[in-house]
Structures are given as structure tokens and as C-alpha cells.
N, CA, C and O of each residue as an XYZ file, in Angstrom:
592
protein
N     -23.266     61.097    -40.056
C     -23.114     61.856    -38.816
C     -21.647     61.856    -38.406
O     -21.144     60.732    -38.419
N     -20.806     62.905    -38.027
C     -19.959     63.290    -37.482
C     -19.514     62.309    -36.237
O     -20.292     62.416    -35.290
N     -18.515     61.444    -36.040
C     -18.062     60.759    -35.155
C     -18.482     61.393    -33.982
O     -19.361     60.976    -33.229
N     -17.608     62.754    -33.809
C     -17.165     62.868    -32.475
C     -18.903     63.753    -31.975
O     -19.203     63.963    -30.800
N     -19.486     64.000    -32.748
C     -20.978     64.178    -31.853
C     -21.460     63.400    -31.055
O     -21.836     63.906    -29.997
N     -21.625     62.041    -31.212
C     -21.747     61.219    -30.431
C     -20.657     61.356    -29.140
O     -21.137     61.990    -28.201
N     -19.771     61.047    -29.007
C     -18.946     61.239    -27.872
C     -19.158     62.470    -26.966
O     -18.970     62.615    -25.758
N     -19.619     63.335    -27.945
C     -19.415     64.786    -27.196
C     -20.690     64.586    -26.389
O     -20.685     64.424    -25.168
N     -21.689     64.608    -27.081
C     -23.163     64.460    -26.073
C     -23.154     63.629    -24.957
O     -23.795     63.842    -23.928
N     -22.297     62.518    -25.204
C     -22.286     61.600    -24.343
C     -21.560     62.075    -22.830
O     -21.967     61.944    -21.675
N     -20.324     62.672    -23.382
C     -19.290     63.189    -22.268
C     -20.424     64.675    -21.835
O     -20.184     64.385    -20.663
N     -21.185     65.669    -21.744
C     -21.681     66.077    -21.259
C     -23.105     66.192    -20.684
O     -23.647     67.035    -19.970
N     -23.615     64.762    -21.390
C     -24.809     64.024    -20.867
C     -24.572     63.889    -19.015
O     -25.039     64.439    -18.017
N     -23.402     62.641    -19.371
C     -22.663     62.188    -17.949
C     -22.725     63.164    -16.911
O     -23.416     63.150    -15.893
N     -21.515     64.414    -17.501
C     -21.302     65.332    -16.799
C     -22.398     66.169    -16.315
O     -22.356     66.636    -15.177
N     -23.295     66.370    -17.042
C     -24.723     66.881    -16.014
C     -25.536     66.119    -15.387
O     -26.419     66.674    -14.733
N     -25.484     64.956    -15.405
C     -26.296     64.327    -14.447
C     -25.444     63.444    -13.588
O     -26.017     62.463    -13.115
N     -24.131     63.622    -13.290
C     -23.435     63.531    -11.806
C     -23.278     61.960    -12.160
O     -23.195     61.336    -11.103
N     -23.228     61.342    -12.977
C     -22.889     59.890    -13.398
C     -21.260     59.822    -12.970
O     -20.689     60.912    -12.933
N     -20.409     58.524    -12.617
C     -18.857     58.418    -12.874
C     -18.695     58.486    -13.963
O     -19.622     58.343    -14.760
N     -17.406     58.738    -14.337
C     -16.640     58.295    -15.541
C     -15.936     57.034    -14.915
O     -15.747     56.607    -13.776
N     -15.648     56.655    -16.153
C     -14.353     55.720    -16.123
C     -13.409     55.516    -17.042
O     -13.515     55.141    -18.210
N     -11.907     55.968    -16.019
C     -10.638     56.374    -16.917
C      -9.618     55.497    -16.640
O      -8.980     55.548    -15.589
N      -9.422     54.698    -17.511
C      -8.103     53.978    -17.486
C      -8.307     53.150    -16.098
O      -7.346     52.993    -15.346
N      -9.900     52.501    -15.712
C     -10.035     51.540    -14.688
C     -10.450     52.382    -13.201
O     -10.970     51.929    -12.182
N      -9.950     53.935    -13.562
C     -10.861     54.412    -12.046
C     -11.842     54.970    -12.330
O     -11.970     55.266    -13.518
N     -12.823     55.307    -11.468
C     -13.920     55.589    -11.099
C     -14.115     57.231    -10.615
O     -13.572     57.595     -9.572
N     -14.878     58.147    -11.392
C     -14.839     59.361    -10.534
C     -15.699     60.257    -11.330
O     -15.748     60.150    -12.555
N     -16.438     61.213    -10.621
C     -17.215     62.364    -11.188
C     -16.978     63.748    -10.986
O     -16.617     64.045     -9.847
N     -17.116     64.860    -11.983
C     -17.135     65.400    -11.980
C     -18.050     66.505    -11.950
O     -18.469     67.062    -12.965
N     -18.410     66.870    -10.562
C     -19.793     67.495    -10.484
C     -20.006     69.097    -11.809
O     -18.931     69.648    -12.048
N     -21.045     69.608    -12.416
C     -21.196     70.448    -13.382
C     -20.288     71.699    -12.925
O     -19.286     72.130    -13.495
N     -20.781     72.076    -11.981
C     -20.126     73.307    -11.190
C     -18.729     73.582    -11.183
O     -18.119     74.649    -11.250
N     -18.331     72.344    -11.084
C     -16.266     72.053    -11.057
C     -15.912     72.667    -12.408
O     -14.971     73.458    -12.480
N     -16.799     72.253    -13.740
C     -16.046     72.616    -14.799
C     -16.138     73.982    -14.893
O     -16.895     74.859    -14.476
N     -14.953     73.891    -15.694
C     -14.333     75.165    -15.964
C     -14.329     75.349    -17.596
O     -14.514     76.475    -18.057
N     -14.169     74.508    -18.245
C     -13.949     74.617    -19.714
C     -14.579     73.306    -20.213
O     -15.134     72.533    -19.433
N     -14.473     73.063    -21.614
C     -14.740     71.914    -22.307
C     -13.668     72.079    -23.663
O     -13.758     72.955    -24.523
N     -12.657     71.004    -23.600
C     -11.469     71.238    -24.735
C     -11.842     70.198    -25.719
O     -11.990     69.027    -25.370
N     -11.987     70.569    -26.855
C     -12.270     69.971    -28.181
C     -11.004     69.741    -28.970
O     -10.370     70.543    -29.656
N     -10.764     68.391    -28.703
C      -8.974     68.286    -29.511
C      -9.229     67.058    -30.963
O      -9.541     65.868    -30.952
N      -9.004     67.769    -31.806
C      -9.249     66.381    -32.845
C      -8.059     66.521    -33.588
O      -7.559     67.640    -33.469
N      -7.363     65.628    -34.421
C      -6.369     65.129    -34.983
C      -6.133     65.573    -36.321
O      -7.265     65.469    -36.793
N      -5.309     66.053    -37.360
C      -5.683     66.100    -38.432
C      -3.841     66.150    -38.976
O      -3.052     66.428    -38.074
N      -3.321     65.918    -40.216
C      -2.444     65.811    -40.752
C      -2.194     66.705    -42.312
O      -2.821     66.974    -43.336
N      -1.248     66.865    -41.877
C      -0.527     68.111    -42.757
C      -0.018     67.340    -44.044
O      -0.178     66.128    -43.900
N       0.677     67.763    -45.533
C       0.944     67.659    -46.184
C       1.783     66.346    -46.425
O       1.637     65.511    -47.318
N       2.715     66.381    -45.376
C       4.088     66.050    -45.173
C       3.690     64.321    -44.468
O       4.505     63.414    -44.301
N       2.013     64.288    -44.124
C       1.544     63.287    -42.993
C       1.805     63.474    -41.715
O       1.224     62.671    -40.986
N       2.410     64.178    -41.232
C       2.628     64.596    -40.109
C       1.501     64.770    -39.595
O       0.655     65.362    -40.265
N       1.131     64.237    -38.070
C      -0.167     64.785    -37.602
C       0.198     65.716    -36.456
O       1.075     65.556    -35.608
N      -0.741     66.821    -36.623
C      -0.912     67.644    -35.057
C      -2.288     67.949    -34.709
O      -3.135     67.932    -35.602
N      -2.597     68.219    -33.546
C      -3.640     68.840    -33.207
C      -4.408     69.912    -33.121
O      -3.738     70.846    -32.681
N      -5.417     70.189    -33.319
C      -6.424     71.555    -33.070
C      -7.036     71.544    -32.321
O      -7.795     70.601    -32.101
N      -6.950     72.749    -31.503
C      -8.407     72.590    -30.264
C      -8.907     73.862    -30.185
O      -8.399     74.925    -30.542
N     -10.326     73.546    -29.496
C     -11.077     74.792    -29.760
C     -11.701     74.406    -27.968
O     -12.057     73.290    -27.589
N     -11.679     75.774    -27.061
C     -11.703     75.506    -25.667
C     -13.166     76.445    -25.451
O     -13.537     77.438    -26.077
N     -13.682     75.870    -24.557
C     -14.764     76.800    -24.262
C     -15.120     77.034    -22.884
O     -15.698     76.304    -22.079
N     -14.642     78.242    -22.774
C     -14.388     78.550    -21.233
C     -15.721     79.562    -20.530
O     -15.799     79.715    -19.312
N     -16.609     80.131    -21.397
C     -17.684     80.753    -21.025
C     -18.761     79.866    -19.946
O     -19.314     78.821    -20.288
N     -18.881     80.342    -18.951
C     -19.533     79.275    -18.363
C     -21.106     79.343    -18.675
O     -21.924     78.474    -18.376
N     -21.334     80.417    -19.263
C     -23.150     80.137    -19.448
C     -22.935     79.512    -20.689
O     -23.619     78.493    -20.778
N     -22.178     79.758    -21.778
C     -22.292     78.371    -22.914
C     -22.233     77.180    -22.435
O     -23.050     76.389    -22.907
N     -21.134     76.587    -21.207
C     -21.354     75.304    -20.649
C     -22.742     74.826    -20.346
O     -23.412     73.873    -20.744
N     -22.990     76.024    -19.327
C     -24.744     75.672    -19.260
C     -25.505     75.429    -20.119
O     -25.933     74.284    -19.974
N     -26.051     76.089    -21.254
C     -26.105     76.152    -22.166
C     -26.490     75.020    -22.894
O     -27.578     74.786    -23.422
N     -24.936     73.996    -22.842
C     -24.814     73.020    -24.044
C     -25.623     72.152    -22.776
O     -26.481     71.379    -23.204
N     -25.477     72.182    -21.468
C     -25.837     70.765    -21.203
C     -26.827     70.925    -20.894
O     -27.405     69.935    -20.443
N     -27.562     72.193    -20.951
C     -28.918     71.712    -20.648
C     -29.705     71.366    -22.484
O     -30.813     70.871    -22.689
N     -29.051     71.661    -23.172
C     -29.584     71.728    -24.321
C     -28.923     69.409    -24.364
O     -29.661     68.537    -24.824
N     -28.350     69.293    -24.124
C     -27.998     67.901    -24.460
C     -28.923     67.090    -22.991
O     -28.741     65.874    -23.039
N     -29.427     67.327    -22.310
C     -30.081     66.790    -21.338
C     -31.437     66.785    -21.817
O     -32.324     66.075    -21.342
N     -31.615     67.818    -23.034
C     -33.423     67.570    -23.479
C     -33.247     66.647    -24.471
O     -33.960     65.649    -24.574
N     -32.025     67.009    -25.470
C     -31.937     65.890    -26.271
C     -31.937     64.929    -26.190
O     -32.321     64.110    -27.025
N     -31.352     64.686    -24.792
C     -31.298     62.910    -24.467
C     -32.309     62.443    -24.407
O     -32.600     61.505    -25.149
N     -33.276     63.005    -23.396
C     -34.347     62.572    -22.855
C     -35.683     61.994    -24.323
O     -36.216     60.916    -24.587
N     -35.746     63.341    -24.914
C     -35.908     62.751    -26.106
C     -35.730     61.523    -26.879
O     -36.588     60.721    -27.249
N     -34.524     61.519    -27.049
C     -34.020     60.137    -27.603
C     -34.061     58.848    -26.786
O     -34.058     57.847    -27.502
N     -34.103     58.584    -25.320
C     -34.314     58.088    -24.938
C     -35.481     57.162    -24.729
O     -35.594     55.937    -24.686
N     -36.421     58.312    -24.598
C     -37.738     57.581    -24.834
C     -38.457     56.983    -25.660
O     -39.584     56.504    -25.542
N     -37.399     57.051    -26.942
C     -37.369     55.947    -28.123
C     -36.231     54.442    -28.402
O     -36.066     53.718    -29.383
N     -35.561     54.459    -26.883
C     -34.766     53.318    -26.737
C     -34.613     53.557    -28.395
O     -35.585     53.200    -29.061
N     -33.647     54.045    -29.000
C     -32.662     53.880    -29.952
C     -31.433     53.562    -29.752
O     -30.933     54.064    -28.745
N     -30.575     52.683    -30.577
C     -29.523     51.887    -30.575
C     -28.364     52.197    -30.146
O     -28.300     53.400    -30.401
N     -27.425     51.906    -29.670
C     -26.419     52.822    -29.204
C     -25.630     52.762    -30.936
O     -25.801     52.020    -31.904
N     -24.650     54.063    -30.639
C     -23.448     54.221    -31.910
C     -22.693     53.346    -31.984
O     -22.438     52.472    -31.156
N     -22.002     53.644    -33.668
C     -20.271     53.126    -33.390
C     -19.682     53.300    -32.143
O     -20.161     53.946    -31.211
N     -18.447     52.598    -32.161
C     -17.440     53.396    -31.250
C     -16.326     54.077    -31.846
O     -15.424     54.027    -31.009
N     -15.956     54.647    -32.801
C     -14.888     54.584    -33.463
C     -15.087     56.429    -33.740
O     -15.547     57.150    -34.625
N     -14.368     56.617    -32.264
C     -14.050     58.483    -32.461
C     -13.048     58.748    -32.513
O     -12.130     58.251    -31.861
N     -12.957     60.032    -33.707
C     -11.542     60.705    -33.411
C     -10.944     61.488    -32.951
O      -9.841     61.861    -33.351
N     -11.667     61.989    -31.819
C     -12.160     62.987    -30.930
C     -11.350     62.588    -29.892
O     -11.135     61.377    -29.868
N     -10.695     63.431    -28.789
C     -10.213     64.125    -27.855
C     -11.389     64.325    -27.073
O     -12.220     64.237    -27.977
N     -12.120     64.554    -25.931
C     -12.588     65.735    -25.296
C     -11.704     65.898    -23.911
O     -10.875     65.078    -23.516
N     -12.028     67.019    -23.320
C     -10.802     66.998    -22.034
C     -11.840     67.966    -21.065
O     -11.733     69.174    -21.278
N     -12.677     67.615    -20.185
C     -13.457     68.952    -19.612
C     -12.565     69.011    -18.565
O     -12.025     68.084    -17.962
N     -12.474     70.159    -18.420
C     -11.350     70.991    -17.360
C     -12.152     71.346    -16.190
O     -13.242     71.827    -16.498
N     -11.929     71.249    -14.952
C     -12.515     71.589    -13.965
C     -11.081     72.525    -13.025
O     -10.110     72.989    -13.623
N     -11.274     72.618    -11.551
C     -10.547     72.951    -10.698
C      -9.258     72.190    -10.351
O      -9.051     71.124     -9.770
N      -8.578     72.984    -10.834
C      -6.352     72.301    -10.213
C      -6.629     71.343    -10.842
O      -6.965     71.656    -11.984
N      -6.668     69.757    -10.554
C      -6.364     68.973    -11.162
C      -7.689     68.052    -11.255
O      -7.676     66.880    -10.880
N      -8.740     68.633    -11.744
C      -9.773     67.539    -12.057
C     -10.321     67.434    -13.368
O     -11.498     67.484    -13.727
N      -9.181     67.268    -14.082
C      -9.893     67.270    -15.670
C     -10.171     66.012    -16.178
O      -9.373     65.132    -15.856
N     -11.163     65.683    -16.937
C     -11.437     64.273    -17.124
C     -10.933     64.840    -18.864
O     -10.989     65.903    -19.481
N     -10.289     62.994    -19.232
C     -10.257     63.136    -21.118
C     -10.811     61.870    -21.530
O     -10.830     60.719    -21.095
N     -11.257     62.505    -22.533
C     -12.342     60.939    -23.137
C     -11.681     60.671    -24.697
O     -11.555     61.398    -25.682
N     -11.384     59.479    -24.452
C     -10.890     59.121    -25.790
C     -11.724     58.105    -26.093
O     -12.809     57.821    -25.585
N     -10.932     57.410    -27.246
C     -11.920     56.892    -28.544
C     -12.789     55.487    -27.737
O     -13.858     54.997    -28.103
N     -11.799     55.002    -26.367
C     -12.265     53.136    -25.866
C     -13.317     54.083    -24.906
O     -13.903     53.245    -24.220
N     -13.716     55.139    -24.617
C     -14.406     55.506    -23.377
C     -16.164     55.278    -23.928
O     -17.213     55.617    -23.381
N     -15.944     54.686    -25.000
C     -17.039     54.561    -25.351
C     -17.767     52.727    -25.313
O     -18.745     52.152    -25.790
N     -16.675     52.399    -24.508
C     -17.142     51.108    -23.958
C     -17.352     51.114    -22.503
O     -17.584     49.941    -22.210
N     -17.376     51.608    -21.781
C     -17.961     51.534    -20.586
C     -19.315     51.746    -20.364
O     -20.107     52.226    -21.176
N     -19.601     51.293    -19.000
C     -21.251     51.091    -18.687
C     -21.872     52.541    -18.876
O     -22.831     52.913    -19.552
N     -20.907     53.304    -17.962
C     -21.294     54.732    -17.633
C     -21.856     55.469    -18.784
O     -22.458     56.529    -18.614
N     -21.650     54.854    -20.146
C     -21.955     56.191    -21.621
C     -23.147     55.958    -21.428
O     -23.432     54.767    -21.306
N     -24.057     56.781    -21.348
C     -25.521     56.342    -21.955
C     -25.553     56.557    -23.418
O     -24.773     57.218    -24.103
N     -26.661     55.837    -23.796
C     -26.937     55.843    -25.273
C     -26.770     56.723    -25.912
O     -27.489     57.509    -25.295
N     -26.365     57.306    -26.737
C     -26.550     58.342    -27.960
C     -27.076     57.906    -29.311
O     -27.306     56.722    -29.559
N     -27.283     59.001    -30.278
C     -28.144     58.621    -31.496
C     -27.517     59.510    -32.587
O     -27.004     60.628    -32.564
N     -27.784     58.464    -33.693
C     -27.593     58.939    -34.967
C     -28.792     59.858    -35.334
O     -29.777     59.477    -35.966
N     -28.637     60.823    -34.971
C     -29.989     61.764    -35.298
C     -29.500     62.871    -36.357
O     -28.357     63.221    -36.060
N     -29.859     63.360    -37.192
C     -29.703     64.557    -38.665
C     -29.822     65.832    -37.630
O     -28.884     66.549    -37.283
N     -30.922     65.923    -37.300
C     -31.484     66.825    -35.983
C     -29.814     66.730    -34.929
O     -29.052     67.682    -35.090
N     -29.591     66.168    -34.434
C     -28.634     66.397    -33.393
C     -27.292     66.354    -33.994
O     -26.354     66.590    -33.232
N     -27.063     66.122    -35.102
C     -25.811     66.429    -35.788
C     -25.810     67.940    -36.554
O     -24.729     68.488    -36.763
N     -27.074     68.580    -36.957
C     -27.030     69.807    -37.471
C     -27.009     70.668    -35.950
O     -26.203     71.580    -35.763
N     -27.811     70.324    -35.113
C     -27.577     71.288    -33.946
C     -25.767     71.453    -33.434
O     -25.165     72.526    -33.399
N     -25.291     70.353    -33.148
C     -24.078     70.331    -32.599
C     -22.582     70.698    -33.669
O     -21.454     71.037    -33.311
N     -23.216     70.433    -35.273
C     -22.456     70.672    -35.953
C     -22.264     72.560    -35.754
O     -21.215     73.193    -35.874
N     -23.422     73.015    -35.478
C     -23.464     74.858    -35.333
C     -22.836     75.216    -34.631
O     -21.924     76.034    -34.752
N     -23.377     74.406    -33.318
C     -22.590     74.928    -31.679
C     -21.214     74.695    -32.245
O     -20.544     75.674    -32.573
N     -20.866     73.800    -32.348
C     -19.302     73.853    -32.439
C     -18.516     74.827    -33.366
O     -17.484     75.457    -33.137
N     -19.435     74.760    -34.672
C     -18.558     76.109    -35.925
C     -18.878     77.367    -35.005
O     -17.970     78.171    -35.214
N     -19.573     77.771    -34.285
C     -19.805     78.982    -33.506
C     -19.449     79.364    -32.531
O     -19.785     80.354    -31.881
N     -18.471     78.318    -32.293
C     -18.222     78.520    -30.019
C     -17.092     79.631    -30.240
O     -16.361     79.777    -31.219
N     -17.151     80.340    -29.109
C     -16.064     81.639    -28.969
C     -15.180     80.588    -28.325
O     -15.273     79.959    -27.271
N     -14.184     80.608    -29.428
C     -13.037     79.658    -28.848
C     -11.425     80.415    -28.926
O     -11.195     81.453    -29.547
N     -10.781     79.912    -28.430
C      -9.309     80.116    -28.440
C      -8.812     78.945    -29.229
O      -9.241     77.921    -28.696
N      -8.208     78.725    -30.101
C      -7.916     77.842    -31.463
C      -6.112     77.319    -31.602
O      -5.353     78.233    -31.926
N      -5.581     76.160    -31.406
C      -4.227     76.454    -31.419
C      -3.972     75.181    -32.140
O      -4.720     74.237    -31.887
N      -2.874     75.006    -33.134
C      -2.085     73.847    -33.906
C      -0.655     73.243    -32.673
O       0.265     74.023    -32.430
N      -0.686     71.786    -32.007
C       0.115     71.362    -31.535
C       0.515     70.467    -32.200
O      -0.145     69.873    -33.053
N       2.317     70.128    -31.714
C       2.474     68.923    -32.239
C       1.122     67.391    -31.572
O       0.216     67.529    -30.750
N       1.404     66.508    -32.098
C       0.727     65.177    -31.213
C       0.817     65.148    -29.709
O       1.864     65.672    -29.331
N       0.365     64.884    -29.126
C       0.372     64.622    -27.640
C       0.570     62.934    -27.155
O       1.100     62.146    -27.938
N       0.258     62.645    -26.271
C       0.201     61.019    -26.129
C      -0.042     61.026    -24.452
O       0.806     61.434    -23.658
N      -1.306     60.518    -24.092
C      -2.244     60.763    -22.953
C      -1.373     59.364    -22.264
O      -1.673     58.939    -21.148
């Protein structure tokens, strides 16, 4: 299974059911309505080793809907089989964008806090999310590295 599936379900699990995050020790939520986008940034390296980034943004707001109501059945699902939580070890970016300045970013340690609920190694939820993502109407761009 794909690292960053896990993270991703997780970061819009949260985000639809009005849970905090927790970033770098604060505390805060981002109600569904606020977002505006969901930015998919993952890492990858060129010839030379050089690394830059790719992201793929998804600014349609009925796909937002969309994904989280589609990851809110999944959960529930999985839930009711108390299955194990994941690795932690993502290489994943996510950044959901909301209004002026309320964007939350989830990196690879956000997967130690209380707030993640469980996610699952499921075939089923890695072929679903592997689609959504090769399919999202995205805007696509190569940056140098960043550093959050």
C-alpha cells in the first residue's frame, strides 16, 4: 500500500468530522466549509539527485465533498473492525487550503498525535484512492524543495 494513502484519509477523515489538528504543538480545526483546496505535494529526485517537488491541487469543491464523504464511509467501515493503526513513515506533503490564512500541512510526525484516527492497510482503499488521485482535475507544477 502506498504510504501517503494512509495520511491522506486520515487528514480528511479529521477534516470532516471537525476533530483538531495538531501542528507543531498548537491546537486548531478546520471546519469542511473553510476549505478551499486540498494540495498533494510529494518529493521526488531528478537525475542529478537533486530533489523537487510535484503537486497536484484540487480546488473543485464538489470533488472535496466528494472525497470526504467517500472517506467517512470508509472509515466507519474500517472501524468497526478495530484494525491496527499504520506505519508512520510518509512521504507525503498534504496542505488543505482554506480562507486567507487557514491552511493546515501535514507532514510525515503528524502521524503521531492523538487526533489521527486509525487508518488501514486495505487493497480496497488503496485501489480506490490510488484512482481518485491519477484522476483529480489538477493543476500540476515541478518546484525547487521547500522547507516548512
Amino acid at each position: 500500500m502506498k504510504k501517503w494513502t494512509a495520511i491522506f484519509m486520515a487528514a480528511v477523515l479529521l477534516l470532516c468530522s471537525g476533530c483538531n489538528f495538531k501542528v507543531q504543538k498548537d491546537s486548531f480545526s478546520i471546519p469542511q466549509e473553510m476549505v478551499k483546496g486540498i494540495e498533494f505535494q510529494r518529493e521526488y529526485f531528478n537525475e542529478e539527485g537533486t530533489a523537487y517537488f510535484r503537486r497536484k491541487l484540487v480546488s473543485n469543491q464538489t470533488d472535496i465533498e466528494e472525497i470526504c464523504t467517500m472517506i467517512r464511509t470508509l472509515s466507519v467501515e474500517r472501524a468497526s473492525r478495530n484494525e491496527p493503526h499504520p506505519i508512520t513513515d510518509f512521504p507525503l506533503i498534504i496542505i488543505l487550503r482554506g480562507d486567507k490564512d487557514h491552511h493546515l500541512i501535514l507532514t510525515e510526525d503528524m502521524a503521531f498525535y492523538d487526533q489521527i484516527p486509525y487508518v488501514y492497510k486495505d487493497k480496497k482503499i488503496f485501489e480506490t484512492f490510488k484512482t481518485l488521485y491519477d484522476n483529480l482535475d489538477y493543476e500540476e507544477e515541478d518546484t525547487e524543495p521547500e522547507r516548512f
